[in-house]
PANUPA-400275 format. One record per residue (C-alpha): x, y, z; residue number from 1; residue in one letter; chain. Coordinates in Angstrom, 1 decimal. Example, Ala and Ser with C-alpha at 12.3 -4.5 7.8 and 13.67 -1.06 7.14 Angstrom:
<nodes>
px, py, pz, num, residu, chaine
12.3, -4.5, 7.8, 1, A, A
13.7, -1.1, 7.1, 2, S, A
</nodes>
This chain:
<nodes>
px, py, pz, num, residu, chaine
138.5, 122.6, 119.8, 1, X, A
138.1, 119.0, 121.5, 2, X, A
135.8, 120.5, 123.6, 3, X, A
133.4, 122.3, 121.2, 4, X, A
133.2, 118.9, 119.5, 5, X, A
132.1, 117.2, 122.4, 6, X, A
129.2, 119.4, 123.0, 7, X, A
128.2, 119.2, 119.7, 8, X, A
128.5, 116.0, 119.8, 9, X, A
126.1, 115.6, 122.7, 10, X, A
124.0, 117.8, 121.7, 11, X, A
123.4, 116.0, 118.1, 12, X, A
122.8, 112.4, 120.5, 13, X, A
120.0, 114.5, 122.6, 14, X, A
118.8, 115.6, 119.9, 15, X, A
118.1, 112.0, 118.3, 16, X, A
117.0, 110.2, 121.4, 17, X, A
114.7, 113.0, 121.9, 18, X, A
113.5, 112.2, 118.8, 19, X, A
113.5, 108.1, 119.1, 20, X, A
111.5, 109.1, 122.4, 21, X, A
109.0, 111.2, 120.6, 22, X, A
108.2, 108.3, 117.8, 23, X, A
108.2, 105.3, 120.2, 24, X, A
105.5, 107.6, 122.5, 25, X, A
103.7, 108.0, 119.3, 26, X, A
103.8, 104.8, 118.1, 27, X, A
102.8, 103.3, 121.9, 28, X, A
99.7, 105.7, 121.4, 29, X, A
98.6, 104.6, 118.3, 30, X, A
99.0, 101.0, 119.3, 31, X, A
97.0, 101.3, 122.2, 32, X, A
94.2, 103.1, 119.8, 33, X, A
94.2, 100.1, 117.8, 34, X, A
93.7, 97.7, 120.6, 35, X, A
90.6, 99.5, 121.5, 36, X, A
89.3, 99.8, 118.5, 37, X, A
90.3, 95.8, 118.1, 38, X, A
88.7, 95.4, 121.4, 39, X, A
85.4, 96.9, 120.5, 40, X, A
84.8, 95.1, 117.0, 41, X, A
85.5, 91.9, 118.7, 42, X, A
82.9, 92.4, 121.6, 43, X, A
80.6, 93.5, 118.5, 44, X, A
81.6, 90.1, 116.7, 45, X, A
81.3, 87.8, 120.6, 46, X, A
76.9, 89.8, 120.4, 47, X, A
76.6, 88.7, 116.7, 48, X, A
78.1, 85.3, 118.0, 49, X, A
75.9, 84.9, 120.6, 50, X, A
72.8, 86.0, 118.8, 51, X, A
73.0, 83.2, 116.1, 52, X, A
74.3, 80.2, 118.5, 53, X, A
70.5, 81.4, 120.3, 54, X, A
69.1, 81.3, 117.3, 55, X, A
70.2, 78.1, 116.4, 56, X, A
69.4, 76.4, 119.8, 57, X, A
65.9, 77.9, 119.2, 58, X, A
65.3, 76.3, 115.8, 59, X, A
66.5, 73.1, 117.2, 60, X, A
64.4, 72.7, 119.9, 61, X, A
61.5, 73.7, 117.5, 62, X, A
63.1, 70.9, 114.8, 63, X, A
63.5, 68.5, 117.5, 64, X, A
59.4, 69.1, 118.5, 65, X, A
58.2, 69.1, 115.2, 66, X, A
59.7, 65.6, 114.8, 67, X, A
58.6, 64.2, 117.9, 68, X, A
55.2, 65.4, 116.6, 69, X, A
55.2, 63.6, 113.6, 70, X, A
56.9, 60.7, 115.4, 71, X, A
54.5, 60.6, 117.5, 72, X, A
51.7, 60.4, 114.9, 73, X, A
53.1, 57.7, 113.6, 74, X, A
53.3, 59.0, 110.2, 75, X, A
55.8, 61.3, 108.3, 76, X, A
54.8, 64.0, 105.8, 77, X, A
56.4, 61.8, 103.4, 78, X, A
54.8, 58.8, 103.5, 79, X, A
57.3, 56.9, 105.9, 80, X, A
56.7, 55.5, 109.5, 81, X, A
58.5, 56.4, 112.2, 82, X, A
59.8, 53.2, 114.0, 83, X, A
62.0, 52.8, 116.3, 84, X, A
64.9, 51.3, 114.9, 85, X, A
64.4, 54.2, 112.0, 86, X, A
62.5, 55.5, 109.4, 87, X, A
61.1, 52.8, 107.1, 88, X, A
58.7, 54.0, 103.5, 89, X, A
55.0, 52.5, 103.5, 90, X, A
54.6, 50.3, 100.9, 91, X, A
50.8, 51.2, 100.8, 92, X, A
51.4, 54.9, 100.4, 93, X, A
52.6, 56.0, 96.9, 94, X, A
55.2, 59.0, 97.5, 95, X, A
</nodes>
């Protein structure tokens, strides 16, 4: 009877290690689906990324252009001259 219980025995451990095996393959599976799909938004996120820090350099160099223009002039839209220890208000201009 020793013996029968000893097969049964091993049979019942195969039997769960099989099945341990079967959900850690599973799991490592799933997990390396979810990377990907990780992987891929965050490539789509690094474009988006890259598209605005573009954008932004742009509209600086057009901000940074379109003072030098009025500095240049001599003359802000607002009434104040452009000097070069700053920006000082004309007293001759009412804003």
């Amino acid at each position: 009877m020793d013996a029968n219980w000893a097969l049964i025995l091993a049979a019942v451990v195969t039997a769960v290690g099989g099945i341990i095996v079967a959900v850690l393959q599973k799991f490592k599976t799933d997990n390396h689906t979810d990377h990907q799909v990780v992987l891929g938004m965050l490539k789509i996120l690094h474009k988006g990324q890259q598209r605005v820090e573009d954008k932004v350099e742009r509209l600086d160099e057009r901000l940074d252009d379109h003072i030098e223009f009025h500095a240049t002039e001599g003359m802000l839209d607002n009434a104040r001259t452009v000097h070069q220890n700053g920006v000082t208000k004309n007293r001759n201009v009412s804003a």
